[in-house]
N, C-alpha and C positions, 0 to 999 in steps of 0.2 A: 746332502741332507741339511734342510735349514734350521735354522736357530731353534727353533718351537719344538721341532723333532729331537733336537740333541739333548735339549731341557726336559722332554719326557720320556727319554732313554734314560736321561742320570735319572731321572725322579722315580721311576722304575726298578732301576737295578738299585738305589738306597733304599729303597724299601725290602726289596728281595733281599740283598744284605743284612738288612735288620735283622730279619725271618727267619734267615740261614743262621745265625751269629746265636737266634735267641733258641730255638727249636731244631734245624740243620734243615739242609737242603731236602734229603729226603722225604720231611715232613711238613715241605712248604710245597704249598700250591701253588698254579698261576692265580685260580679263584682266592684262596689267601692274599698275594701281594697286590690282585684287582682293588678286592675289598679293603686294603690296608689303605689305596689310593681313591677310592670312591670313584674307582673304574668298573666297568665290564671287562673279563676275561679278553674279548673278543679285540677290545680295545688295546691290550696286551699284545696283540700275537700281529696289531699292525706295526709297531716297530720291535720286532723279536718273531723272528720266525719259528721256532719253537719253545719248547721250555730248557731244551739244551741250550741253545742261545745266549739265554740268560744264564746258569749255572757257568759255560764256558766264560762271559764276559767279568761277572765276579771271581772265577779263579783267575782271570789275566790281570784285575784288580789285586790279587793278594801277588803273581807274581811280579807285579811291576814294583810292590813294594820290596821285595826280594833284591829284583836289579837294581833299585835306587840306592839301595846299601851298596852294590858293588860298584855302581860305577862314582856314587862319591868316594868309596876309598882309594877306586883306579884314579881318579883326578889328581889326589892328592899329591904332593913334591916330596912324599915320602921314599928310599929304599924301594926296589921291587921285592926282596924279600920279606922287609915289611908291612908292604901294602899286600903280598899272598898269605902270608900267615892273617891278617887283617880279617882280609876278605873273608876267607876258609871260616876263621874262627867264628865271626861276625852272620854268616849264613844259616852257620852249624845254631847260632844261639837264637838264631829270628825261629828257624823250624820249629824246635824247641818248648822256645816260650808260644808257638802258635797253639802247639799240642796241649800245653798246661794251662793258658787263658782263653784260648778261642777254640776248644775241641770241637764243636762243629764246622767251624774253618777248614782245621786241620783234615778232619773227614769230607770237605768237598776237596783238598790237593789228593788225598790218599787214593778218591776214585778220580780222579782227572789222570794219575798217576799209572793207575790200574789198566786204564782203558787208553792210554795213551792217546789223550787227546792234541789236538795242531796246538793248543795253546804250552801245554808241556814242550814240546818238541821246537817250538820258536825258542821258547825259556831255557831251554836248553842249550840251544844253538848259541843266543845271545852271551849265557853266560861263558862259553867257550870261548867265544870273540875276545871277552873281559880278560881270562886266565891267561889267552896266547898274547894278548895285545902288554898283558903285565912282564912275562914270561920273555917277551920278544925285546923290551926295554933294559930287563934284568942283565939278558945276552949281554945287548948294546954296550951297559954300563960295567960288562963284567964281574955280573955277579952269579951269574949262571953261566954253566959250560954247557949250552944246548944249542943245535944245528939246524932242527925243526920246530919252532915253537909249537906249530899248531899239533902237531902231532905227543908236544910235551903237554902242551893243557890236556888233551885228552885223556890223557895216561895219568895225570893228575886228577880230573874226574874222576874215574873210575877208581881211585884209588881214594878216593873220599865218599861212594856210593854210600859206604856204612853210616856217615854222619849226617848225609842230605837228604837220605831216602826219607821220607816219609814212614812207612811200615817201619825202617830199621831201627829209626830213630824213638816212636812210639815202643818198639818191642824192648828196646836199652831203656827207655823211661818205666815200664812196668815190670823190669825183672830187675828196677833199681841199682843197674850198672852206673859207674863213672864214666860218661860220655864223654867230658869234658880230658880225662886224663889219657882216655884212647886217642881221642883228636888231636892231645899236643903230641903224643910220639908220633901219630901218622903227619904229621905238620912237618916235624924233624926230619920224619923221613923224607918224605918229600923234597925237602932243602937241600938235603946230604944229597940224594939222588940229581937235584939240577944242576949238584957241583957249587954249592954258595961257596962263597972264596971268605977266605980268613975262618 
């Protein structure tokens, strides 16, 4: 794809982003983000083959900002059980604050989530890579007593479901639970569980 095409994909999906942020996905058209561009529809759908296209591309837009929080904390020369409670914490508060400032956001993850779209499922995988690759240094350094990492990150996913889910997390924001005080003992546990030493 050359230059001119990738300049009117971004200038596409920044408008649809706009759209989506101000009204939500649902009630953004492709004739909406044409007109928002002083496009034709039609001129739309030649780089975006349909209107999923575009929705799937702005959710891998909100999760790459996701991944860019984990993989700066993985970078860092910090502990690995610093840098997992980090991550975890840091994840749990991006979701969050998505639901509280960007509620239209929030509801294009909730249906990406829903329908289990490839973009989930890469995001997903990715982040696995991040928790085993943290999890597998912790071993190294002896801070963890774990034999399998990859199969410990998993088992830590799943054990954070509650705090990353989307639905889960909206449902503890409007029955006005302390997410924040769940997440630090499921942290705890987690730690205890990999064997942190000392």
């Amino acid at each position: 794809m050359g230059k001119a095409s990738n300049e009117a994909r971004a200038r596409i999906l920044g408008a649809a982003e706009e759209s989506f942020r101000r009204v939500g996905h649902h009630r953004t058209s492709v004739a909406d983000i044409a007109a928002e561009l002083g496009m034709s529809p039609a001129n739309i759908y030649r780089f975006f083959p349909s209107r999923l296209a575009i929705d799937e591309s702005i959710c891998g837009r909100l999760m790459n900002e996701v991944a860019d929080i984990a993989v700066a904390i993985a970078r860092t020369d910090a502990p690995a059980t610093e840098k997992l409670d980090q991550l975890l914490t840091n994840v749990h508060r991006h979701a969050k604050m998505m639901l509280v400032k960007a509620k239209p956001m929030h509801d294009l993850i909730v249906a990406a989530t829903q329908e289990n779209w490839p973009i989930i499922q890469a995001h997903i995988k990715g982040m696995l890579m991040i928790l085993e690759a943290i999890i597998r240094d912790g071993a190294d350094a002896g801070e963890f007593d774990v034999e399998d990492a990859a199969e410990a990150a998993r088992a830590v996913r799943s054990a954070l479901v509650p705090f990353f889910h989307p639905v889960l997390i909206e449902h503890r924001v409007v029955n006005g639970e302390d997410a924040e005080a769940g997440l630090r003992d499921q942290i705890r546990f987690i730690l205890k569980a990999l064997g942190k030493s000392g």
